[in-house]
C-alpha positions in Angstrom: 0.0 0.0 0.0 1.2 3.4 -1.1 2.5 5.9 1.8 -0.8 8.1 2.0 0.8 11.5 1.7 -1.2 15.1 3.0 -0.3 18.1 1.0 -0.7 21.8 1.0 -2.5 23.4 -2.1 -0.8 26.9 -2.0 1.9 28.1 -4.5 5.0 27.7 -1.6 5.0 23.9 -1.5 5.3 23.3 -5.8 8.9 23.0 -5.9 9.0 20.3 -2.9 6.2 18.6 -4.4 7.8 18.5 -8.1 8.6 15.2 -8.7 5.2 13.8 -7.4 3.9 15.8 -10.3 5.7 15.3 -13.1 7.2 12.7 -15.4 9.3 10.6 -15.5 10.0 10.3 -11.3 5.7 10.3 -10.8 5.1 7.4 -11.7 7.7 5.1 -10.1 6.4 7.6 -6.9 3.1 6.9 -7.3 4.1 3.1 -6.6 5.2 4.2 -3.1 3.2 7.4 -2.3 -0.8 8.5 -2.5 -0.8 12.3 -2.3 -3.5 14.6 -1.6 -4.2 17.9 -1.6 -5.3 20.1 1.2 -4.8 23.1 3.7 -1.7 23.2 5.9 -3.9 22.8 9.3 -5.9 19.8 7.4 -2.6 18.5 6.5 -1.7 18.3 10.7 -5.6 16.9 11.2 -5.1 14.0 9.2 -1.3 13.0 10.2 -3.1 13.4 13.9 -6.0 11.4 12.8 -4.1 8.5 11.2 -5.9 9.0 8.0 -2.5 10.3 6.5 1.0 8.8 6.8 3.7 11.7 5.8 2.1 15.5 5.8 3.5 18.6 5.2 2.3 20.1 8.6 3.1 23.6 10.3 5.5 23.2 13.1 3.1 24.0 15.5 1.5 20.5 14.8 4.9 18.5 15.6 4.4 16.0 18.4 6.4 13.4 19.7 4.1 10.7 17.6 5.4 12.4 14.5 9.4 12.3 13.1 10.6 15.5 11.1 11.8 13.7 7.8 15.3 15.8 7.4 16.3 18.1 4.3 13.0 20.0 3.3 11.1 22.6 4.8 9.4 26.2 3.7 11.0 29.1 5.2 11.6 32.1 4.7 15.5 34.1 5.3 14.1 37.6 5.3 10.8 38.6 3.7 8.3 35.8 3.1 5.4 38.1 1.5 3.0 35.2 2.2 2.4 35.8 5.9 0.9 39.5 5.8 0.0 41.6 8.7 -2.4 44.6 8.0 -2.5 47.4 11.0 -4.5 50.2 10.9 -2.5 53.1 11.3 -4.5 56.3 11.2 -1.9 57.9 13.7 0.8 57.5 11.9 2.4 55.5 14.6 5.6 53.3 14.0 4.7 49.9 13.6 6.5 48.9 17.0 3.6 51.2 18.4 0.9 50.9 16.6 1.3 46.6 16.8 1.2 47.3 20.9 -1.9 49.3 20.7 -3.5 46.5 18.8 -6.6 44.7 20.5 -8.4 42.7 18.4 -7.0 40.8 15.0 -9.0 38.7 12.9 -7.0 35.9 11.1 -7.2 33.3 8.3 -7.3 30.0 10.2 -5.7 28.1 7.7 -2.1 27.7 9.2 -1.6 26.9 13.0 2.2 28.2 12.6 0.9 31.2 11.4 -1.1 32.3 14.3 1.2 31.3 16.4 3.6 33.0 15.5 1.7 36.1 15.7 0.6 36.0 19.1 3.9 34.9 20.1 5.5 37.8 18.4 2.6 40.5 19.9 2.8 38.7 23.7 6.9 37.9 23.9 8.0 41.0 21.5 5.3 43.8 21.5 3.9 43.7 25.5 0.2 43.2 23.6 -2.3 40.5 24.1 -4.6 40.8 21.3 -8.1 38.7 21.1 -7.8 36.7 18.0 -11.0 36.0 15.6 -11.2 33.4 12.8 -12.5 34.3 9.3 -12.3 33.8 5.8 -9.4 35.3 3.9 -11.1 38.8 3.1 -8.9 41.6 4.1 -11.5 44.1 3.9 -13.9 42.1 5.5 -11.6 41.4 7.9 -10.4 45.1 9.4 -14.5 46.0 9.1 -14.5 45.5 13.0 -10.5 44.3 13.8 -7.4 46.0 14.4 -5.7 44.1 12.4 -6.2 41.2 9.7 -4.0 38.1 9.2 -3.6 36.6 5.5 -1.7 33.7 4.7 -0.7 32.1 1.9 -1.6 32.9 -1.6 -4.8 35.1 -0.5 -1.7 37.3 1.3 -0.2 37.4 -1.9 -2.9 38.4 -3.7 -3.7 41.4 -1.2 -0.2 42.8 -2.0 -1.2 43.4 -5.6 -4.4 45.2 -4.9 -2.7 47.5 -2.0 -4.2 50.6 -3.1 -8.0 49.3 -3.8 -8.0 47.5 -0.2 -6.6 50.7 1.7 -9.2 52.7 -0.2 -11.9 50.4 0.8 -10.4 50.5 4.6 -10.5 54.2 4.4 -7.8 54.7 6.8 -3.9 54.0 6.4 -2.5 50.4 7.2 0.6 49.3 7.7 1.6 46.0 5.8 3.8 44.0 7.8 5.9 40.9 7.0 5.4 38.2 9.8 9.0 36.4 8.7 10.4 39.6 8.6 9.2 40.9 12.0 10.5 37.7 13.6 13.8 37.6 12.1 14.0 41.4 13.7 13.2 40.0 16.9 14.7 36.3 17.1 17.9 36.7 14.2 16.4 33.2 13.3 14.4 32.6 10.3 10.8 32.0 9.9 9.7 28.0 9.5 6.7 27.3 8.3 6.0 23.7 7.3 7.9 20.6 8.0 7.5 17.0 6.1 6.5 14.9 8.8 5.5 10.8 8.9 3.8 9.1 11.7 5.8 6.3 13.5 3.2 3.5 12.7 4.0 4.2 9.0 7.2 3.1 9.6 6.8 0.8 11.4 5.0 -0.8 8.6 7.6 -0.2 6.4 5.9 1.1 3.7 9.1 3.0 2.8 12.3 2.9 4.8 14.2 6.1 5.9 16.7 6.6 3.5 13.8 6.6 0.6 12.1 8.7 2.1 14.8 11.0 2.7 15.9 10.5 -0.8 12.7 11.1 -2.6 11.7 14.3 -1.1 15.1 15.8 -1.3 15.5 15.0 -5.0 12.0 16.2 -5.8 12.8 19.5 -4.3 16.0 19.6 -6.2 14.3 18.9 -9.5 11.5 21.6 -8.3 14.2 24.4 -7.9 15.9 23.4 -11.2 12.5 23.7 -13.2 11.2 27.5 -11.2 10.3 28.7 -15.0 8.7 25.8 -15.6 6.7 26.3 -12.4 6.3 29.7 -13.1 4.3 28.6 -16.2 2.4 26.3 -14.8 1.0 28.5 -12.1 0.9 32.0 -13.8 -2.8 30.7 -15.0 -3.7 29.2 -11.5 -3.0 32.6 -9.5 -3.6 35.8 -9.7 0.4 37.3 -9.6 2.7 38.3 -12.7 5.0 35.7 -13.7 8.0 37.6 -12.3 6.5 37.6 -8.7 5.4 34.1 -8.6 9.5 33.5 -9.7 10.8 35.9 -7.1 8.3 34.5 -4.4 9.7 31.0 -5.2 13.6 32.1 -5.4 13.9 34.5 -3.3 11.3 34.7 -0.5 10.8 31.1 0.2 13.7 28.8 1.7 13.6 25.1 0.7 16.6 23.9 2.6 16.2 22.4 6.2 19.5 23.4 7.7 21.1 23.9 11.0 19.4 27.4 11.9 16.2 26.3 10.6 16.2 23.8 13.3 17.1 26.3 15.6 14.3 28.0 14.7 12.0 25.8 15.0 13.2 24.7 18.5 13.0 28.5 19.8 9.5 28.7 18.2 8.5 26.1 20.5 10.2 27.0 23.6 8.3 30.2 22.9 5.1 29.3 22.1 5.2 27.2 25.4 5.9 30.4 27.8 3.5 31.9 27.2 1.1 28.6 27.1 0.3 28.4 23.4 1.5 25.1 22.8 2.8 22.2 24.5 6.4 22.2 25.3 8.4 20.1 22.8 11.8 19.6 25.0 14.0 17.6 21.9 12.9 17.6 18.1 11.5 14.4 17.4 13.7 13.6 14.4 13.5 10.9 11.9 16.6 8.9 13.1 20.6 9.4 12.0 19.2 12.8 11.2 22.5 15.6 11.3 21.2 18.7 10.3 23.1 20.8 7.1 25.3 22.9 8.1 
């Protein structure tokens, strides 16, 4: 039986998820994996559930039942663009003040990382303790009765290239803030998103050993990175975004690489989100085994 395989359906992931989608590696794949398509906190609901083997799965979702499959991740060095935090600013305060006057921001539930990462960022970094509010990806709708709005993934995107018509609609000034960004300013670490993660039963089962698994998902992200323009092509008619953003976004925003401060990352994300009671502590990376990561 075929590792059952949960994926994300947002423009981030296509370079990881290259090889499972193209000829000539997708069908000796499709011998060994079943992949579906889904949202990143779907993606964690099914691993959780057993109704998924392997899922690309916000780090938030990582348990100790779970083992981070080494080499791939989506993160972001500097500015992600993805993760997009709207303010209203009619003060004209700098965002360091205007983020600690904030009181109520309504979010796109569909990463658990992603709110997470915002409140630890307002409660650790910013002294503010914002109610948050779930709601479709609308950023209009959104700031109708919030402080802020929180857009992730492609609809954050999206916003970016209709700045002017959503700030009109507001009808007050916003500030559009980075998420990756303003935790690199406050950590020096760079933002994780999304691990590939497999449950322990699967292996158990031995529906694919270690080293394949390693191997397959590192050389389909390989492939994916050496075939952006074809990417680029394939997705310009799916979303949205000019070419030339969709190549940039993929290049130069998004980081494909688990490496050493990645893991770092991830580990103070945790530590962090458990102060201040958000998630469960996660006291040692729970690792797919002979893992080292890249320096």
């Amino acid at each position: 039986m075929p590792l059952r395989v949960a994926a994300i359906s947002f423009l981030n992931p296509a370079p990881l998820l290259y090889d499972f989608e193209h000829e000539p590696a997708a069908t000796r794949l499709r011998q060994r994996y079943a992949v579906t398509y889904t949202s990143p906190a779907e993606c964690a609901a099914e691993l959780h559930a057993g109704t998924a083997d392997m899922g690309l799965i916000p780090i938030a979702a990582l348990t100790y039942d779970l083992a981070i499959v080494p080499g791939c991740t989506i993160a972001s060095l500097g500015q992600v663009r993805s993760i997009l935090l709207l303010v209203k600013n009619s003060a004209g305060m700098t965002a360091r003040e205007a983020l600690a006057q904030v009181k109520r921001v309504v979010a796109d539930a569909a990463s658990r990382s992603s709110l997470a990462y915002a409140r630890i960022l307002f409660e650790k970094f910013y002294a503010a303790a914002p109610g948050f509010v779930e709601q479709s990806a609308d950023a209009v709708a959104m700031l109708a009765d919030a402080d802020a709005a929180l857009l992730i993934g492609d609809p954050a995107l999206l916003a970016r290239e209709h700045r002017a018509e959503i700030e009109a609609a507001v009808g007050e000034p916003l500030l559009w803030l980075d998420l990756a960004e303003l935790w690199r300013e406050a950590t020096g670490l760079p933002w994780v998103a999304a691990v590939w993660a497999v449950r322990h039963d699967a292996l158990i089962r031995e529906l694919v050993n270690d080293n394949e698994l390693i191997a397959d998902l590192s050389a389909s992200r390989d492939a994916g990175l050496a075939h952006v323009d074809q990417l680029v092509t394939e997705w310009t008619p799916r979303i949205a975004l000019p070419a030339e953003t969709i190549r940039n976004y993929l290049t130069k925003n998004i980081h494909y690489t688990l490496d050493a401060e990645c893991v770092e990352a991830i580990k103070r994300f945790r530590e962090l989100a458990a102060e201040i009671d958000l998630l469960p502590p996660l006291k040692r990376l729970p690792m797919l085994s002979g893992y080292r990561p890249i320096s």
